[in-house]
C-alpha positions as CSV (number, residue, x, y, z in Angstrom):
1,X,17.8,15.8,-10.7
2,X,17.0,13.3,-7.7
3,X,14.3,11.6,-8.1
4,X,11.6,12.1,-5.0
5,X,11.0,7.8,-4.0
6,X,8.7,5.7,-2.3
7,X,10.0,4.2,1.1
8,X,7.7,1.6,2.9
9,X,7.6,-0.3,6.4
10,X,5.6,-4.0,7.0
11,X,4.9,-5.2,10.2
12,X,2.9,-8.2,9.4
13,X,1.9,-12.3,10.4
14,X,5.1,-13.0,7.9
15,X,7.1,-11.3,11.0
16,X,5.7,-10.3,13.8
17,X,3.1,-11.0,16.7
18,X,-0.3,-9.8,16.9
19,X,1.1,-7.7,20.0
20,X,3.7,-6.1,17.9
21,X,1.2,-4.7,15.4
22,X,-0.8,-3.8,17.3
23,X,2.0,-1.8,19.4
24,X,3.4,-0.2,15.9
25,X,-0.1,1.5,15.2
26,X,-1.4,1.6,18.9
27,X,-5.1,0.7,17.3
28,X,-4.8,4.5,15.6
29,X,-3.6,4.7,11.8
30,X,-4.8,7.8,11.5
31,X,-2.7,9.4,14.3
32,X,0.3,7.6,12.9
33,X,-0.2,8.7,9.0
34,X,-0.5,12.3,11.0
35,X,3.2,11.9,12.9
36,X,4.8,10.4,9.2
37,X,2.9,13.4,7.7
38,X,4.5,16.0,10.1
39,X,8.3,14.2,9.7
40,X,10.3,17.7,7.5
41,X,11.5,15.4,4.1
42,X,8.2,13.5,4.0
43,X,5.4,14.6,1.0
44,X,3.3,11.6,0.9
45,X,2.4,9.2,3.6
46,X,-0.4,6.0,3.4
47,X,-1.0,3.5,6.1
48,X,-2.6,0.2,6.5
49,X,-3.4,-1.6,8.8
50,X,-5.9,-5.0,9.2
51,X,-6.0,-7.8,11.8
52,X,-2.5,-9.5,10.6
53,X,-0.4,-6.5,9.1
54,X,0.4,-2.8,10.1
55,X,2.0,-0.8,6.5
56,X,3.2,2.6,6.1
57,X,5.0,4.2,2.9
58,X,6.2,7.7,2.5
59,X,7.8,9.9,-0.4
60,X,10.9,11.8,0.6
61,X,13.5,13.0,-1.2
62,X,15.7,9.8,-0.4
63,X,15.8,6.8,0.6
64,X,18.0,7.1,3.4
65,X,14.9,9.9,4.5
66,X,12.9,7.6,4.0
67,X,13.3,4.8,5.7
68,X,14.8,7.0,8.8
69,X,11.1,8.3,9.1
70,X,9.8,5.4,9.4
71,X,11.7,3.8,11.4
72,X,10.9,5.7,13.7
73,X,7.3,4.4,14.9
74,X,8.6,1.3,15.3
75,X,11.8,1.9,18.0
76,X,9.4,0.1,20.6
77,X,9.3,-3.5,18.7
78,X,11.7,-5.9,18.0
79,X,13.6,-4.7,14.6
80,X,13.5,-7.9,13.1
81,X,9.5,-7.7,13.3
82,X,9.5,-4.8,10.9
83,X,10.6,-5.4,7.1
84,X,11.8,-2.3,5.4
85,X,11.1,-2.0,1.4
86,X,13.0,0.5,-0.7
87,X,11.4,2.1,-4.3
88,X,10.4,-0.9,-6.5
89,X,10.1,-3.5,-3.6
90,X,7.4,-1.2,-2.0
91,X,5.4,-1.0,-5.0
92,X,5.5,-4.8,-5.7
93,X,4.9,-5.3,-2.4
94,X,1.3,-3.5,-2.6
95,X,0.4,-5.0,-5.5
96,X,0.9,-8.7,-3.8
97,X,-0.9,-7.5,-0.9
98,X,-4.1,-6.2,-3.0
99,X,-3.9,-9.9,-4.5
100,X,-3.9,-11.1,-1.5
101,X,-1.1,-12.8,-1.9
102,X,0.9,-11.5,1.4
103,X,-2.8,-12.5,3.3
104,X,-2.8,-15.3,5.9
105,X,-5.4,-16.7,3.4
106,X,-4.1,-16.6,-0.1
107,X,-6.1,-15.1,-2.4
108,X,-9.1,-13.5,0.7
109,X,-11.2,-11.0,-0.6
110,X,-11.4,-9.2,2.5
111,X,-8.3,-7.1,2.0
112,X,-9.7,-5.1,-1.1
113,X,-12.0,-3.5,1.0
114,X,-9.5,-2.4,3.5
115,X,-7.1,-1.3,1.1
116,X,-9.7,0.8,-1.0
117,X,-11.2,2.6,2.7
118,X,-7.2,3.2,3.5
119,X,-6.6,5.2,0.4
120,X,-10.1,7.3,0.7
121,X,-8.9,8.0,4.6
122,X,-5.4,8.8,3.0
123,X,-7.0,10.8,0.3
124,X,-9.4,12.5,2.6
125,X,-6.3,13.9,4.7
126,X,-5.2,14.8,1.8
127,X,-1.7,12.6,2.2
128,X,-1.4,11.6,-1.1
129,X,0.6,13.1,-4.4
130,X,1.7,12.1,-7.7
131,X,4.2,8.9,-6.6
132,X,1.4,6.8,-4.2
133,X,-1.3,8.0,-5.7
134,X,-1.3,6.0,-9.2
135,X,0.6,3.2,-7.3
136,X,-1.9,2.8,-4.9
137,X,-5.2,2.6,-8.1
138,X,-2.7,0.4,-9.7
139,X,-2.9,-2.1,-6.5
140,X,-6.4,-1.5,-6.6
141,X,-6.7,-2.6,-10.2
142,X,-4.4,-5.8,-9.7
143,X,-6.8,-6.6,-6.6
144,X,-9.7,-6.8,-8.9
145,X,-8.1,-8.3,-12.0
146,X,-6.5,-11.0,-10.3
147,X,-9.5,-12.3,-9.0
148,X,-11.6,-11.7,-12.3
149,X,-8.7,-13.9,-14.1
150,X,-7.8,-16.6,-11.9
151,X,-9.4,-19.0,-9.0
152,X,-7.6,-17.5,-6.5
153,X,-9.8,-16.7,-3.9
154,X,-12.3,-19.5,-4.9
155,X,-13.3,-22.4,-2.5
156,X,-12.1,-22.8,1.0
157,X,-8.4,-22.4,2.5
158,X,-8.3,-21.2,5.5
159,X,-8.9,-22.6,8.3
160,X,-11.2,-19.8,9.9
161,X,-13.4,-20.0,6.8
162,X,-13.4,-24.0,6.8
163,X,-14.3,-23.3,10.5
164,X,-17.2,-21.3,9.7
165,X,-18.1,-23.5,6.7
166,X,-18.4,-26.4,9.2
167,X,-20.6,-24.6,11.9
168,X,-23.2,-23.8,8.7
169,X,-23.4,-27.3,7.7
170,X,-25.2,-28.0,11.3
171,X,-27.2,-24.7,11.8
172,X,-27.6,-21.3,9.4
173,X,-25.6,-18.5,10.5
174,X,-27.8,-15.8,9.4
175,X,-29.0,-13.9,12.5
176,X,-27.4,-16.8,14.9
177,X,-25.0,-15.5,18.0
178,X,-21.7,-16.7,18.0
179,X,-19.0,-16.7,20.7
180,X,-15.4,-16.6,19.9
181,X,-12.4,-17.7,22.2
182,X,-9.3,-16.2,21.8
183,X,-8.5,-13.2,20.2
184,X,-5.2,-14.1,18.0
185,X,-4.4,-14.6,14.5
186,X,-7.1,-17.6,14.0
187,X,-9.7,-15.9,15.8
188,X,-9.3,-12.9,14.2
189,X,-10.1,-15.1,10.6
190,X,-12.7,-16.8,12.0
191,X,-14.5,-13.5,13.3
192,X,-13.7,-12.1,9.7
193,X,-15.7,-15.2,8.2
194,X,-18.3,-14.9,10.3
195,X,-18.8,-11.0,9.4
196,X,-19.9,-12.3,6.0
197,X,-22.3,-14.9,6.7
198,X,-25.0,-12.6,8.6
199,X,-24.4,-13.6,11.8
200,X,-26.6,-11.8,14.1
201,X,-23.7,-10.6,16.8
202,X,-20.1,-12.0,17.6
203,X,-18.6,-12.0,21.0
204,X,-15.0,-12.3,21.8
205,X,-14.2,-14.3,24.9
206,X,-10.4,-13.9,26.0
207,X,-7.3,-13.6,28.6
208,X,-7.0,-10.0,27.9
209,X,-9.6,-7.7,27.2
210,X,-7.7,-5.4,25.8
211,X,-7.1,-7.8,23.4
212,X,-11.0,-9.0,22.4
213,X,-11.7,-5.2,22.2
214,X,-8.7,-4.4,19.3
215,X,-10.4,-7.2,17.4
216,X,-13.6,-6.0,17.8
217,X,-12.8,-2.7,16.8
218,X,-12.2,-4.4,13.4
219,X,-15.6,-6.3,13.1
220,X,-18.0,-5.1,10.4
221,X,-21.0,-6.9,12.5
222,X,-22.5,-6.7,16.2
223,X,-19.7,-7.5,18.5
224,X,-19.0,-7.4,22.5
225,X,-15.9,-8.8,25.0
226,X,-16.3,-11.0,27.7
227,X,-13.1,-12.3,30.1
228,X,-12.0,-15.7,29.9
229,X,-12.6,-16.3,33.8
230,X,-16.8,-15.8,32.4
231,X,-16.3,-18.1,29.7
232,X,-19.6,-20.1,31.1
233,X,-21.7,-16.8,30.7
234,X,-20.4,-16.5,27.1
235,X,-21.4,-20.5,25.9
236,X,-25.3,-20.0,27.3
237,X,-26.0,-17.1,25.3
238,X,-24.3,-18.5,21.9
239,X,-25.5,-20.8,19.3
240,X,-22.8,-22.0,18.3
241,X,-18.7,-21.5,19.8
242,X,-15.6,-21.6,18.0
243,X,-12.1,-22.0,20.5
244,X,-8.8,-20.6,19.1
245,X,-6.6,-20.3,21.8
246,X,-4.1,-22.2,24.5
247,X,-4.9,-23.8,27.5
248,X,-3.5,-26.2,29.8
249,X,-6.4,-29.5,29.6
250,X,-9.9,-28.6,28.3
251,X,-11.4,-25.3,28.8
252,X,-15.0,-26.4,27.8
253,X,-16.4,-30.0,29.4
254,X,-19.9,-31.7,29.7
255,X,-20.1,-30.2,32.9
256,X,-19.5,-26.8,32.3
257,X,-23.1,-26.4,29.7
258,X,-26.6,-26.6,31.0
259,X,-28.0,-26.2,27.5
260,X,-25.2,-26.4,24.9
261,X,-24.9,-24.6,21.7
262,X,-25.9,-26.8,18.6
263,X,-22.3,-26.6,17.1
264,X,-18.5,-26.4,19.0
265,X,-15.8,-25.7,16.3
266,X,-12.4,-26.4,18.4
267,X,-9.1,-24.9,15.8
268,X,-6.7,-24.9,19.0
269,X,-4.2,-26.9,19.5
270,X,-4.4,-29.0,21.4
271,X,-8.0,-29.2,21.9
272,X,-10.1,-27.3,24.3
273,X,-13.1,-28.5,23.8
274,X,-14.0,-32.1,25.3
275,X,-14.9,-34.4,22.3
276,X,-17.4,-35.8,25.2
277,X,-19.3,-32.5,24.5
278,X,-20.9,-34.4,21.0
279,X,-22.6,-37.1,23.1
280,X,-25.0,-34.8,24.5
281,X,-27.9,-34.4,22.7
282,X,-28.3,-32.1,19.3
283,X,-24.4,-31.4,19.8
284,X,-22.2,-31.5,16.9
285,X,-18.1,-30.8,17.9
286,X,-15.8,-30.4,14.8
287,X,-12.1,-30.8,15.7
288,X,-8.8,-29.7,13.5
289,X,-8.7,-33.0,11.7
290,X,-12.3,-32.2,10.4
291,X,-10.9,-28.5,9.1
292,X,-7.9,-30.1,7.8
293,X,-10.3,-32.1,5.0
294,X,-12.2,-29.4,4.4
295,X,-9.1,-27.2,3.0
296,X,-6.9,-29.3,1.9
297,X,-9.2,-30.2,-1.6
298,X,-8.5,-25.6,-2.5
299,X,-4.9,-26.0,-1.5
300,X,-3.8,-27.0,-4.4
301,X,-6.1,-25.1,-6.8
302,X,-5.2,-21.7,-5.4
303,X,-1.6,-22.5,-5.2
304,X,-1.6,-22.7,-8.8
305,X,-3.7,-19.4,-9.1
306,X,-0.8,-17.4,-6.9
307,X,1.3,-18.0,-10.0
308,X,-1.1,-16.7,-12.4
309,X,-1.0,-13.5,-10.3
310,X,2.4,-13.1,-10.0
311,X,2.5,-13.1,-13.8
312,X,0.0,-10.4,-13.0
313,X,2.0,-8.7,-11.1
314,X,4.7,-9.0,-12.9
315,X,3.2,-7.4,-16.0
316,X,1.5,-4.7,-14.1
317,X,4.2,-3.2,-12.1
318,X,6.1,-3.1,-15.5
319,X,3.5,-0.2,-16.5
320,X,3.3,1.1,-12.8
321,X,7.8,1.5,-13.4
322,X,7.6,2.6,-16.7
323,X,4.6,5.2,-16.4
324,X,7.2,6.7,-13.1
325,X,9.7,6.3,-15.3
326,X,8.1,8.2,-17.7
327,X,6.5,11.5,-15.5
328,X,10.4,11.7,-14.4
329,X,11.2,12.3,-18.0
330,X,8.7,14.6,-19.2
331,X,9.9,17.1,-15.8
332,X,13.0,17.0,-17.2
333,X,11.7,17.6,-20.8
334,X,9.6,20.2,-19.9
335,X,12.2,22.3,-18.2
336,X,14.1,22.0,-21.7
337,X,11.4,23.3,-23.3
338,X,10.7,26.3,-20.6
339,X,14.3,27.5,-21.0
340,X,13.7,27.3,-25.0
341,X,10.8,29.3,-24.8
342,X,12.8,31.9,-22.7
343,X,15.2,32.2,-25.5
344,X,12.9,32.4,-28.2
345,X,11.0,35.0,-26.2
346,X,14.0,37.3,-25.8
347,X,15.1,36.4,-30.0
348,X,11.6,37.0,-31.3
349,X,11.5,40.5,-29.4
350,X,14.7,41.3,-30.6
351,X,14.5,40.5,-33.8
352,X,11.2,42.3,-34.3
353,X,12.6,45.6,-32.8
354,X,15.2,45.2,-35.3
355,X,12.3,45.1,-38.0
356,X,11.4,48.4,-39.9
357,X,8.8,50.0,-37.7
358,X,6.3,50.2,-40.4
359,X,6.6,46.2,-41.6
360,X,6.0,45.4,-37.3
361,X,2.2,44.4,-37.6
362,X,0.4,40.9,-36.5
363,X,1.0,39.2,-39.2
364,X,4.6,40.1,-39.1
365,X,5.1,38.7,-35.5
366,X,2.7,35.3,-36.1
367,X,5.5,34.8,-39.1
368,X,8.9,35.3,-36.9
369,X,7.4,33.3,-33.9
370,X,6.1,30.2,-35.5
371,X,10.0,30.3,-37.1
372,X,11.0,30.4,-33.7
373,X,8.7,27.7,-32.2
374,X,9.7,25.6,-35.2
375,X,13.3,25.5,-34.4
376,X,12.4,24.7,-30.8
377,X,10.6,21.6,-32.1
378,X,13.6,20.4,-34.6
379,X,16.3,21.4,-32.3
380,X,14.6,19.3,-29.3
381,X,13.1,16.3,-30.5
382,X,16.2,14.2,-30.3
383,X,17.2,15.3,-26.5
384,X,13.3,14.9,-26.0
385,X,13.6,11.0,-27.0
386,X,16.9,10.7,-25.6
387,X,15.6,11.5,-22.2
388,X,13.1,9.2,-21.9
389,X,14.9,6.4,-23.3
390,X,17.4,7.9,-20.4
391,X,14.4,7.7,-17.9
392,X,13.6,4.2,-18.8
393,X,17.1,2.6,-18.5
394,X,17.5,4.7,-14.9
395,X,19.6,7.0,-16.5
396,X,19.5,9.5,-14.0
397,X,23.0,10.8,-14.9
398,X,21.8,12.0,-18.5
399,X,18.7,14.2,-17.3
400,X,20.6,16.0,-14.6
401,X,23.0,17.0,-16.6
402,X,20.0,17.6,-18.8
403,X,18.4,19.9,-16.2
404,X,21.4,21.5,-15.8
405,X,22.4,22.2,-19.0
406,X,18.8,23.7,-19.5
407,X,18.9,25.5,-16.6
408,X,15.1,27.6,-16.8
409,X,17.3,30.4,-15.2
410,X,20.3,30.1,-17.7
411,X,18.9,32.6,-20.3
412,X,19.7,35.4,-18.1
413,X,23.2,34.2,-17.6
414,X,23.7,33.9,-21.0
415,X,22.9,37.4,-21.5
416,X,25.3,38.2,-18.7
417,X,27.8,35.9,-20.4
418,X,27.2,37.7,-24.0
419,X,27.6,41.3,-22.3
420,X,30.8,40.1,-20.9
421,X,32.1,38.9,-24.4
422,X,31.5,42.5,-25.9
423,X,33.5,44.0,-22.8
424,X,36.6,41.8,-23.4
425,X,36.2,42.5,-27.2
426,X,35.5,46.4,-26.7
427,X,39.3,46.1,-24.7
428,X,40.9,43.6,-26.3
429,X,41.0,41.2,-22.8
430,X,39.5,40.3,-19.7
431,X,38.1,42.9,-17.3
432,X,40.6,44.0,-14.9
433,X,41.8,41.9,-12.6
434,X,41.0,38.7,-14.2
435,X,44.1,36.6,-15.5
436,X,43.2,34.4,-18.7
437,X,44.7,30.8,-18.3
């Protein structure tokens, strides 16, 4: 028996651009989930995909199937972008990423949600099965018990939330407008943080449209795109701006507000917003040396709460392997058991034909086939335990030959094998033709 096994793919901010991801999935999960679903070894298939990371994992019958599949949606990147995970290392790999411990922010709670929509889509389509399914609850539960049990996502790390965290020192977010420049990695964290504090809309200011809109797409809050090149446009309708992008000299001066915005959070570097800007009147601008203070006090604190959670881990994917481990077993089991109960089928009839006709009643049959069904039990139970002890140590070996040596099928050839006995007995030797070694 070969064991069906989980192959996965990771295109994430550990590897690869934003560009890249967003190439890999081509802002459509769905439609890629649907290809992965329509490859001929595949039987499961989940996808997931947030601002920093594009993941897909299939069951096939191999890993070498596997991992052919996916490889295949992403041919158009650059294959050192894309990290391919076999069996166990996909499975610890989800687990770390509901900790959020693969985020860009250790420990953000942002990623349960998305995880937890990504399996209902999954289940929905009906993509699931027996190997992602529990692997995929288990990554749920780690989520939720690593952040019940340790600090991990407690405080301020990032520096989008520390960005955000400054703005609502100055003025309260809730119902505010806020424009965003740049649509990257730290935009994207900063539009995430400002999702959860209310704000009343969000608009993206950047280079490429195409760009501001994918990370809109992704918003849970009131969002629109504007091109760099009206940048001006964008800072008069906001209350407050926050810059994460590249620019050659400062992209934002005294000269280019009429009536600034109460608060200018500038994360790029170098800076794109003139310091001058905080001498005008109401104006507060924060600058990276500001955000740096603000995380580095939670550094520290969730640094030690990452190796709480990869005990977690740990521990958890121990039951995730062994409960695998264990459903691999009992298939094998129960085949043993099916090609018993063919046996004791055909033994039970025979032997109550052979009974006097008269003595054949109920009672009679309830007597002969508990006998039977107790010898099953005694003869079994010691290739039962040996199997799963076998399943445990990866013994595959054991429970094919297992499977094969209990063959549901075998029964008849046994027969067959019997009849030919009483042949070569009824003529003293094999049937014609066939030379004896």
């Amino acid at each position: 028996m070969t064991p069906a096994t989980i192959s996965g793919l990771s295109v994430s901010h550990r590897s690869a651009s934003i560009e890249a991801i967003e190439q890999v999935s081509g802002g459509d999960p769905a439609a890629v989930a649907a290809r992965l679903a329509e490859a001929e070894p595949v039987d499961e298939v989940f996808v997931l995909e947030t601002c920093n990371r594009f993941e897909a994992y299939v069951v096939t019958p191999t890993p070498t199937s596997g991992a052919a599949v996916l490889s295949s949606i992403v041919e158009s990147i650059d294959p050192d972008a894309a990290v391919q995970l076999g069996h166990e290392e996909s499975l610890r790999h989800l687990l770390r990423v509901a900790a959020g411990l693969e985020s860009v922010v250790i420990g953000e709670d942002q990623i349960q949600g998305q995880l937890k929509r990504a399996v209902e889509d999954a289940r929905d389509r009906g993509d699931l099965g027996s190997l992602l399914e529990p692997g995929l609850m288990k990554a749920v539960h780690v989520g939720e018990r690593v952040r019940a049990n340790t600090a991990i996502n407690e405080g301020v790390i990032s520096m989008g939330s520390a960005a955000v965290r400054l703005a609502a020192r100055e003025r309260p977010l809730d119902g505010a407008h806020a424009t965003v420049i740049g649509a990257g990695e730290m935009a994207g964290l900063i539009v995430a943080a400002l999702a959860t504090h209310g704000v009343g809309s969000i608009e993206i200011v950047n280079r490429t449209i195409a760009h501001a809109e994918h990370l809109a797409a992704r918003v849970d809050a009131p969002t629109a795109t504007r091109e760099l090149s009206d940048l001006r446009a964008g800072i008069a309708a906001a209350d407050v701006v926050f810059s994460a992008t590249g620019a050659d000299g400062y992209l934002i001066t005294p000269a280019d507000v009429t009536d600034p915005p109460a608060v200018f959070v500038d994360s790029s570097q170098p800076r794109v917003v003139d310091p001058a800007l905080a001498d005008l009147p109401g104006t507060r601008v924060y600058d990276m040396d500001d955000l740096d203070r603000v995380t580095a006090s939670t550094t520290s604190s969730r640094a030690a709460a990452a190796r709480e959670a990869e005990a977690i881990i740990d521990e958890e994917l121990e039951h995730l392997l062994y409960l695998y481990k264990r459903r691999r077993a009992d298939a094998a089991i129960s085949t043993m058991y099916e090609a018993a109960a063919a046996v004791r089928d055909r033994e039970v009839a025979t032997a109550l034909n052979q009974l006097d006709a008269a003595a054949e009643d109920g009672e009679t049959r309830e007597v002969v086939e508990s006998m039977a069904d107790a010898i099953i039990g005694q003869l079994l139970a010691a290739p039962t335990r040996s199997l799963r002890d076998a399943a445990v140590e990866d013994d595959w070996d054991t429970i094919q030959t297992a499977m094969t040596l209990f063959d549901p099928n075998f029964s008849r050839a046994a027969v067959d094998a019997e009849t030919s006995e009483d042949d070569r007995a009824s003529t003293g030797g094999p049937p014609e033709g066939v030379v004896e070694d």
